[in-house]
C-alpha positions in Angstrom: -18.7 16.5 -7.3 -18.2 17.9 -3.6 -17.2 21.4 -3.0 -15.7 21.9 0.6 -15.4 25.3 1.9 -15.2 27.1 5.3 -18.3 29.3 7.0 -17.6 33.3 5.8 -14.8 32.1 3.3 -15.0 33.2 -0.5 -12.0 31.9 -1.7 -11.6 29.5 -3.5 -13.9 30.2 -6.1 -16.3 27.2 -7.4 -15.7 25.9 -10.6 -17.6 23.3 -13.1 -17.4 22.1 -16.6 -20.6 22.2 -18.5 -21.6 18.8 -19.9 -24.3 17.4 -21.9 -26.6 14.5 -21.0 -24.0 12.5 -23.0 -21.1 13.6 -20.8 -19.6 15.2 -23.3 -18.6 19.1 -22.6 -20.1 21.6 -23.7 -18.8 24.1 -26.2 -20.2 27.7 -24.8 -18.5 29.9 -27.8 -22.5 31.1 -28.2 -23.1 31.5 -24.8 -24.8 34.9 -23.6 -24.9 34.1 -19.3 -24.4 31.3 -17.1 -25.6 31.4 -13.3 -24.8 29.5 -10.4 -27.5 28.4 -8.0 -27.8 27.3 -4.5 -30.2 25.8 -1.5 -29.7 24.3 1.4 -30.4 20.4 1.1 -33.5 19.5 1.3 -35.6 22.4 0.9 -36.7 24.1 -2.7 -35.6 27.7 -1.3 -32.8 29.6 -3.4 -29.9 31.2 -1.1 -27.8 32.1 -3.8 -29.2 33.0 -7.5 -26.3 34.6 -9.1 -25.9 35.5 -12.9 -21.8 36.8 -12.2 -20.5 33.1 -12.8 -17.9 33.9 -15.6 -16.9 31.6 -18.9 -13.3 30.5 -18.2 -11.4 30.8 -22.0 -11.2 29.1 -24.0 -14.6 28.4 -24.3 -14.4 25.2 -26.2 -13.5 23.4 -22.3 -16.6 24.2 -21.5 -15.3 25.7 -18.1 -17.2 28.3 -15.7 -16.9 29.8 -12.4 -18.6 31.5 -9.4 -16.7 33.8 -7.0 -18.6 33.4 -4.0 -20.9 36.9 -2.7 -20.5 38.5 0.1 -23.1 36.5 3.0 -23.1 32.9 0.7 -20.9 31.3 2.7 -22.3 32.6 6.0 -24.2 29.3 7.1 -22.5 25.8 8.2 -24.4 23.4 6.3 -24.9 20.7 3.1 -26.1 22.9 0.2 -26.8 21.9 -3.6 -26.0 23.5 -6.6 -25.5 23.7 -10.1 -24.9 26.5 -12.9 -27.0 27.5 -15.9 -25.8 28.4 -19.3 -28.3 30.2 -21.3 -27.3 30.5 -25.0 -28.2 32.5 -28.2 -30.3 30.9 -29.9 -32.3 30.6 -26.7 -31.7 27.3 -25.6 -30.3 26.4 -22.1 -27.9 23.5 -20.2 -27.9 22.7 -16.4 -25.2 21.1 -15.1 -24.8 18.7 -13.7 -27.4 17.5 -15.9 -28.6 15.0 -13.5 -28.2 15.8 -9.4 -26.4 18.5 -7.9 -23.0 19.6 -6.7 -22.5 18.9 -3.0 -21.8 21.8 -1.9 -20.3 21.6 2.4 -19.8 24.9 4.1 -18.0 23.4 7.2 -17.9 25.5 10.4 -15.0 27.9 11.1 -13.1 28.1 14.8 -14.4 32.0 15.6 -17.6 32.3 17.7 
């Protein structure tokens, strides 16, 4: 998946659907958190770490979002990122399960 978005935007919003390593999606009735993460490509360095994704209902589509922070946006770049759904029983699910979502923050006109 790509994600295309403009330097200093927040809107839209990125979504996902959380899927297993079968492809199929993920039920997150038990979920307890999901959070979005994202670095700029090709280094290991967090820039955003964010547990204020939200479960989009119903749960059964396995659906979640992340309203973009205030500064996330603020650098022109290729970024990767993926979100993390932690649930009760204390297991966990990364998706995409294998790679990342491209994330582009293309440049905007102002100075």
């Amino acid at each position: 998946m790509i994600f295309y978005i403009k330097e200093g935007d927040r809107l839209p919003v990125i979504t996902g659907t959380v899927r297993n390593a079968n492809g199929a999606v993920q039920d997150l009735t038990n979920a307890v958190s999901t959070t979005f993460k994202m670095r700029k490509k090709g280094t290991r360095v967090l820039l955003v770490l964010a547990g204020a994704s939200s479960i989009i209902a119903p749960n059964t589509d396995g659906r979640v979002s992340y309203a973009w922070g205030v500064g996330d946006t603020n650098s022109a770049g290729s970024y990767e990122a993926e979100f993390e759904t932690l649930f009760s029983d204390g297991t966990n699910l990364t998706t995409p399960t294998t790679g990342f979502i491209d994330v582009i923050v293309n440049p905007d006109l102002d100075p």
